[in-house]
BANULO-904778 format. One record per residue: residue number from 1; residue in one letter; chain; x, y, z of N, C-alpha, C in turn. Coordinates in Angstrom, 1 decimal, m for minus. Layout:
BEGIN
{NUM A A {X Y Z} {X Y Z} {X Y Z}} ...
***
This chain:
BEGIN
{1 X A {118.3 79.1 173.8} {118.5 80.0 172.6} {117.8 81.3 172.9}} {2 X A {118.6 82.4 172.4} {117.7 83.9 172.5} {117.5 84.1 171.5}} {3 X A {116.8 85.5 171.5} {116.0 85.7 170.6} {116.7 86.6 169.4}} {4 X A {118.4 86.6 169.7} {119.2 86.9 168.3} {119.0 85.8 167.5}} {5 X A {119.5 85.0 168.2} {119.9 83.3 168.2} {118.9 83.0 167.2}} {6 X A {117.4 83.3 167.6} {116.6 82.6 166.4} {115.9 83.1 165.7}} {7 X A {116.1 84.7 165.5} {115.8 85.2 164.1} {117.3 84.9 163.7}} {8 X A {118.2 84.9 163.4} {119.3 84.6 162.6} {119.4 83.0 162.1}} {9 X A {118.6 82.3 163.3} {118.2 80.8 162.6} {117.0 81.2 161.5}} {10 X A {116.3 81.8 161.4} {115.3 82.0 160.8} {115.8 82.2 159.8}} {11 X A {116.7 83.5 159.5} {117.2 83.8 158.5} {117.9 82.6 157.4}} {12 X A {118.6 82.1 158.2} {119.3 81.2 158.2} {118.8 80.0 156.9}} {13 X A {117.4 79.9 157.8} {116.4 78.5 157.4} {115.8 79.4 156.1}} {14 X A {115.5 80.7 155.6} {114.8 80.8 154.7} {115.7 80.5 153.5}} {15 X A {116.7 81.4 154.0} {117.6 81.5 153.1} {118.6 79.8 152.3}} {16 X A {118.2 78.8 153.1} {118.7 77.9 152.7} {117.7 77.0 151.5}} {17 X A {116.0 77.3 151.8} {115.0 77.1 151.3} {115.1 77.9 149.7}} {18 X A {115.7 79.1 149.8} {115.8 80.0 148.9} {116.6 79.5 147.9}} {19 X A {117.6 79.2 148.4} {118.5 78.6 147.8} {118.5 77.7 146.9}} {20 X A {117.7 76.4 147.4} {117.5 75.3 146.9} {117.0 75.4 145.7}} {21 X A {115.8 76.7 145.8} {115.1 76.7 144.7} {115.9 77.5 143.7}} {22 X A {116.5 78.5 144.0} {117.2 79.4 143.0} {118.4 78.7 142.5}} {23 X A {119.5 77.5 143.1} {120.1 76.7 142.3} {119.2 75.9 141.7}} {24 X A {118.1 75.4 141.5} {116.9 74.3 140.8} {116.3 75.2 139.7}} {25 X A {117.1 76.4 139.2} {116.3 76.8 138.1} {117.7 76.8 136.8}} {26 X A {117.5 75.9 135.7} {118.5 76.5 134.8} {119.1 77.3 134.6}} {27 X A {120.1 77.7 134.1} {121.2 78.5 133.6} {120.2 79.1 132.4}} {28 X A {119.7 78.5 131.7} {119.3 78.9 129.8} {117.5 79.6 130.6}} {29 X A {117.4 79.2 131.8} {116.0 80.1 132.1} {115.5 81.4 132.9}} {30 X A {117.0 81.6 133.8} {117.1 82.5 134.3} {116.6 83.9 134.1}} {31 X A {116.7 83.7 133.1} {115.9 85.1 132.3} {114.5 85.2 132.0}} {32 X A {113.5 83.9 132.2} {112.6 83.8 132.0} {112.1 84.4 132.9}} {33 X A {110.6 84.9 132.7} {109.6 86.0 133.4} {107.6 85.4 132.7}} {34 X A {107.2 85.6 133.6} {106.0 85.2 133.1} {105.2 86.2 132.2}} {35 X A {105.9 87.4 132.3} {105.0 88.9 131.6} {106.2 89.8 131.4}} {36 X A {105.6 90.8 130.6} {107.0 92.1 130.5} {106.7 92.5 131.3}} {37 X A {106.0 92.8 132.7} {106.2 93.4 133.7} {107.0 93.0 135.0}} {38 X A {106.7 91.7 134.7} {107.2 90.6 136.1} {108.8 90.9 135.9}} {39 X A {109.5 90.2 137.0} {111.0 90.5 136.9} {111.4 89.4 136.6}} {40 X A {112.8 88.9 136.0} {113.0 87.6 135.5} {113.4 86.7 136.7}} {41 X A {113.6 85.7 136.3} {114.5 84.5 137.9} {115.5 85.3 138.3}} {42 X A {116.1 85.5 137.4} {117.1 86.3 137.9} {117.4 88.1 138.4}} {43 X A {116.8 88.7 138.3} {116.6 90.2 138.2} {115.6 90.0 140.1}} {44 X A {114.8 88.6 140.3} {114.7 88.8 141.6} {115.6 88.1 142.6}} {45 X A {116.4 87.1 142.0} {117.3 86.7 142.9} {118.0 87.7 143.4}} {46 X A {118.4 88.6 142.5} {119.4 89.6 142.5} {118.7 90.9 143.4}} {47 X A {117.4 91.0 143.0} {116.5 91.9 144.2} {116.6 91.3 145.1}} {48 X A {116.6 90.1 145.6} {116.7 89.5 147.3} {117.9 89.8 148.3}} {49 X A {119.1 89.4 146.9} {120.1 89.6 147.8} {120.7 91.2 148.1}} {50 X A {120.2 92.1 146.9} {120.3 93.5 147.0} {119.3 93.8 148.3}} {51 X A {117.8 93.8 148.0} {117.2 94.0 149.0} {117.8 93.8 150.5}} {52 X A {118.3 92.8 150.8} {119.4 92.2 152.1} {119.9 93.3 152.7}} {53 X A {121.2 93.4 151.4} {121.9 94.6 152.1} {121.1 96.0 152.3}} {54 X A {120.2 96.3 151.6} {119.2 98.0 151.5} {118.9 97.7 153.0}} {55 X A {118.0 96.7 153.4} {117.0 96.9 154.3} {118.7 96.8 155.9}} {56 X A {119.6 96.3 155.5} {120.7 96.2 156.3} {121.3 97.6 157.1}} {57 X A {121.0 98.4 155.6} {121.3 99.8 155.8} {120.6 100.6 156.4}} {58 X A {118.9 100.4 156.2} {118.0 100.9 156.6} {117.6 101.1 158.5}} {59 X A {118.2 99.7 158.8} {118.7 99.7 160.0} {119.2 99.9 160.7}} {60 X A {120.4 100.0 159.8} {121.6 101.1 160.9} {121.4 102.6 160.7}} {61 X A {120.4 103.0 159.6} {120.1 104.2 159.9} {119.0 104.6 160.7}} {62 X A {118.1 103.3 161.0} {116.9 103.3 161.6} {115.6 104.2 161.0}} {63 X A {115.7 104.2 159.5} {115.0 104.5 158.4} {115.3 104.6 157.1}} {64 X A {114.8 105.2 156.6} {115.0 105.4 155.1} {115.8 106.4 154.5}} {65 X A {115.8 107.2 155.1} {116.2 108.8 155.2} {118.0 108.5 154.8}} {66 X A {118.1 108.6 153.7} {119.7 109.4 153.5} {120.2 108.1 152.7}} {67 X A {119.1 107.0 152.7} {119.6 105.6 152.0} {120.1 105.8 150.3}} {68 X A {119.4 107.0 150.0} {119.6 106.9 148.2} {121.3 107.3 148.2}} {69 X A {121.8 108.0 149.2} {122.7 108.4 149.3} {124.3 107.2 149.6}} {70 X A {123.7 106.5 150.1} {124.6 105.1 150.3} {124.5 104.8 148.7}} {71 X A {126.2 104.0 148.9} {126.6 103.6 147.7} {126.1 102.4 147.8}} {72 X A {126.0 101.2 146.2} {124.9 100.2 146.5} {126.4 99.5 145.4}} {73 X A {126.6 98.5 146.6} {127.5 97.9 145.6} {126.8 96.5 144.5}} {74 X A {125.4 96.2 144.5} {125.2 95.5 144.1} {124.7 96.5 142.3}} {75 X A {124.6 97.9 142.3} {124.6 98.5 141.1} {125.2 98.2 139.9}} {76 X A {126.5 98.0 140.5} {127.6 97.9 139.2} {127.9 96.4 138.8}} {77 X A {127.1 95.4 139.5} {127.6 94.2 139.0} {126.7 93.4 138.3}} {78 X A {126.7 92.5 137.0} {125.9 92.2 136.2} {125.8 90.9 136.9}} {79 X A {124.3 90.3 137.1} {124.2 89.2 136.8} {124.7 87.8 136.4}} {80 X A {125.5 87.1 137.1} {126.4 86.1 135.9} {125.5 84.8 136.1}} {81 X A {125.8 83.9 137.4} {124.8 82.7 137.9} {124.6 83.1 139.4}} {82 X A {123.8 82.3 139.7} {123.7 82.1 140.7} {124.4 81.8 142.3}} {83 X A {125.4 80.9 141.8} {126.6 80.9 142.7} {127.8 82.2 142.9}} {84 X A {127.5 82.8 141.6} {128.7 83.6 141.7} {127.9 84.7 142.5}} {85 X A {126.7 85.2 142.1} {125.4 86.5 143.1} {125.6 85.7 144.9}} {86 X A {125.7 84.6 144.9} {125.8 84.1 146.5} {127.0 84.6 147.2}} {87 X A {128.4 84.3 146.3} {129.5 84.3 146.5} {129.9 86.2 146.9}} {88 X A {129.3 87.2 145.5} {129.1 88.0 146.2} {128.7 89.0 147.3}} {89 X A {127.7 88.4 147.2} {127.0 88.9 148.1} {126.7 88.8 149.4}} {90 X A {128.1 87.6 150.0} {128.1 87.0 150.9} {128.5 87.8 152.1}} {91 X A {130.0 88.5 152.0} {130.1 89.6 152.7} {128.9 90.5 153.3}} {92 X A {128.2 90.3 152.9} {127.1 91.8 152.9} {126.2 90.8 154.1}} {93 X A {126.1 89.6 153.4} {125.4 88.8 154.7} {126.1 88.6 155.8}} {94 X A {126.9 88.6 156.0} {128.0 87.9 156.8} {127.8 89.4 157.8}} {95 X A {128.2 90.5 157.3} {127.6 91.9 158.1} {126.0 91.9 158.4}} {96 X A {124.8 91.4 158.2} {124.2 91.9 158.1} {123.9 90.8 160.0}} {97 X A {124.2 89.6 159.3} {123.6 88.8 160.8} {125.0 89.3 161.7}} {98 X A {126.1 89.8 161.5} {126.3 89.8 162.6} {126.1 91.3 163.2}} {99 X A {125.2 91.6 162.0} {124.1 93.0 163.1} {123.4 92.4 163.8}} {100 X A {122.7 91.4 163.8} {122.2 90.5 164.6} {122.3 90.4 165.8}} {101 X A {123.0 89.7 165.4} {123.8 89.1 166.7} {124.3 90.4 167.9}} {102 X A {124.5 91.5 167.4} {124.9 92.5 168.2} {124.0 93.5 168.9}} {103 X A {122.6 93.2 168.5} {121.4 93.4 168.8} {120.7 93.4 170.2}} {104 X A {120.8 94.4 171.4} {120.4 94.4 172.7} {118.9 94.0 172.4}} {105 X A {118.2 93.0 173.5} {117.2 92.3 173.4} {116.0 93.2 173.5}} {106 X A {116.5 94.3 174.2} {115.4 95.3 174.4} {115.1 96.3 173.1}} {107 X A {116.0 96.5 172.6} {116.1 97.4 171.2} {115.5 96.5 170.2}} {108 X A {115.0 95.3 170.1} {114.0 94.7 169.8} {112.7 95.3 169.6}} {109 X A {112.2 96.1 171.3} {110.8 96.6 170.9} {111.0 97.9 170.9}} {110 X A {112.1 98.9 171.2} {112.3 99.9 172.1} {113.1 101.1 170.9}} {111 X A {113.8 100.5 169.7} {114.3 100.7 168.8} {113.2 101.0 167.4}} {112 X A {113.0 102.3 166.8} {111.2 102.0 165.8} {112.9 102.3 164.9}} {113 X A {112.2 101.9 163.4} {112.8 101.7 162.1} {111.5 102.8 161.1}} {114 X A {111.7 104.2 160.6} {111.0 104.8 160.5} {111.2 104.6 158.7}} {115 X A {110.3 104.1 158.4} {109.9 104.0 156.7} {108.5 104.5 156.4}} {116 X A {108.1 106.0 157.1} {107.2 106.4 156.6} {107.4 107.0 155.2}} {117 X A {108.5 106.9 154.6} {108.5 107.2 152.8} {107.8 106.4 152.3}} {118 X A {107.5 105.1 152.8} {106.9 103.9 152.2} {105.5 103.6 153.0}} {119 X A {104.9 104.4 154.1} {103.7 104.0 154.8} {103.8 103.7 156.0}} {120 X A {104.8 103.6 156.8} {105.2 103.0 158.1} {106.4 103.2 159.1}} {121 X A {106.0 103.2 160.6} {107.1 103.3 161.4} {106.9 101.6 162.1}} {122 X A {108.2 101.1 162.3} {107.4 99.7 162.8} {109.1 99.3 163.9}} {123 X A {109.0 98.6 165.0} {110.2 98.3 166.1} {110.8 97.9 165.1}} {124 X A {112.1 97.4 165.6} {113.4 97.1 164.8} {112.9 95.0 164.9}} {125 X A {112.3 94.9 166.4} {111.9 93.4 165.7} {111.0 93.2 164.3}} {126 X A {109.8 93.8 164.6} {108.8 93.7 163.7} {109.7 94.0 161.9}} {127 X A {110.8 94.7 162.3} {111.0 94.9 160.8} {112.2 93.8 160.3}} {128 X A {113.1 93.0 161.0} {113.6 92.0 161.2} {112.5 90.9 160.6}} {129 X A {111.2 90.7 160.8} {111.2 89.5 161.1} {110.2 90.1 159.4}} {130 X A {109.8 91.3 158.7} {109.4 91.9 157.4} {110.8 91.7 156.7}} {131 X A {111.5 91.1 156.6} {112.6 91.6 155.8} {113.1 89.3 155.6}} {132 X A {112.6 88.9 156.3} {112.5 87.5 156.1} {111.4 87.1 155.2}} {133 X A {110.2 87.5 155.8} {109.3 87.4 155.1} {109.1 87.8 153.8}} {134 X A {109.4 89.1 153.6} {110.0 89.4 151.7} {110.7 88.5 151.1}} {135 X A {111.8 87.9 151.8} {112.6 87.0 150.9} {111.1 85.5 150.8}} {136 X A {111.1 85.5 151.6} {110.2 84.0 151.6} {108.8 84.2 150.6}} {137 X A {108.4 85.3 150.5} {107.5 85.8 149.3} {107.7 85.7 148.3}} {138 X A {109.3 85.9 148.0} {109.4 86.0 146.1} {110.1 84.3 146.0}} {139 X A {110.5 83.8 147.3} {110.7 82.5 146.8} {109.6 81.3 146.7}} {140 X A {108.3 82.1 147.1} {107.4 81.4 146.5} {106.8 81.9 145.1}} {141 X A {106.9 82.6 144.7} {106.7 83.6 143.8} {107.6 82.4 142.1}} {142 X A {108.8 82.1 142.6} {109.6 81.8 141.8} {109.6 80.3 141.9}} {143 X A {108.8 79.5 143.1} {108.5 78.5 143.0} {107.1 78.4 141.7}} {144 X A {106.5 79.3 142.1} {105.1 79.7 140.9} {105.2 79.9 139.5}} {145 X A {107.2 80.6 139.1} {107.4 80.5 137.7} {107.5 79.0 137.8}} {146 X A {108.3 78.7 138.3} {109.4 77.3 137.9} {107.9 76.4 137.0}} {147 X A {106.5 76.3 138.1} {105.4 75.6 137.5} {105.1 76.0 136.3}} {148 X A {105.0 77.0 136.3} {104.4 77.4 134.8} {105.4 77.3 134.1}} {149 X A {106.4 77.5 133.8} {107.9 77.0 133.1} {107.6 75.4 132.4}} {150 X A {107.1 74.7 133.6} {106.8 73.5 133.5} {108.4 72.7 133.8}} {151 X A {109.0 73.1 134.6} {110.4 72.2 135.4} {109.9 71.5 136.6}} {152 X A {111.0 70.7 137.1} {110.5 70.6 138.6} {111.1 71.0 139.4}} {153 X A {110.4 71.4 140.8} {110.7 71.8 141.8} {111.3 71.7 142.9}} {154 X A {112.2 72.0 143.5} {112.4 71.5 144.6} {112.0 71.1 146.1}} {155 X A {112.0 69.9 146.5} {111.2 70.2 147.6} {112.1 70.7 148.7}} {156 X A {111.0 72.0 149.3} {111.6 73.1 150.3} {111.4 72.5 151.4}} {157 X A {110.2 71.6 151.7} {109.8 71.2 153.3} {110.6 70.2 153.6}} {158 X A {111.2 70.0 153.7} {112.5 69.0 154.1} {112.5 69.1 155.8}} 
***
């Protein structure tokens, strides 16, 4: 296996853990949020899979720079469930690993991703493997409502 091969398994594996939990939350709770500041189940599901494609873009531009300017197709579409946010959003994935995949092993360290608008310049691996780890954050995050909601959870460690 290389080392496309298993950040895209990675991907792969968070995103299926993601999943589990974000189909394991009601329809009638979706909207639930722990505070008016927090974002609801849904408003971050929808940040994950938005985030996906941004940080997708970010890459091919190899920063930040000119991103406000990309159109964001995830703008115009409202929230409906959860299957239908997958179903959209699938395309966007389906491009994003087979950026992946097309990925020379050296441009791994040799390739920087400049997001000093935000604090940082960091290799295109290092920001690959920051852009899994955000999803895997808020799906613990949303494992943490589901408790307080008082539902149950799914088990992710399978």
């Amino acid at each position: 296996m290389n080392a496309n091969e298993l950040i895209i398994m990675n991907f792969e594996e968070i995103r299926r853990r993601s999943i589990k939990v974000w189909k394991a939350i009601p329809q009638h709770l979706l909207n639930w949020k722990p505070d008016e500041e927090a974002m609801t189940c849904a408003e971050m599901i929808r940040h994950l899979l938005e985030a996906e494609y941004l940080y997708h873009q970010i890459l091919l531009r190899r920063g930040s720079k000119g991103l406000s300017d990309v159109p964001n197709p995830f703008d115009a579409k409202e929230f409906t469930t959860v299957d239908e946010e997958l179903k959209f959003a699938q395309p966007y994935r389906d491009e994003f690993l087979n950026y992946i995949k097309s990925i020379n092993i050296n441009d791994f360290e040799n390739i920087k991703i400049d997001r000093s608008d935000v604090g940082y310049v960091r290799t295109l691996g290092d920001m690959l493997m920051r852009i899994g780890y955000h999803e895997s954050v808020h799906t613990g995050q949303l494992l943490d409502y589901m408790r307080t909601m008082g539902i149950d959870r799914p088990l992710i460690w399978d």
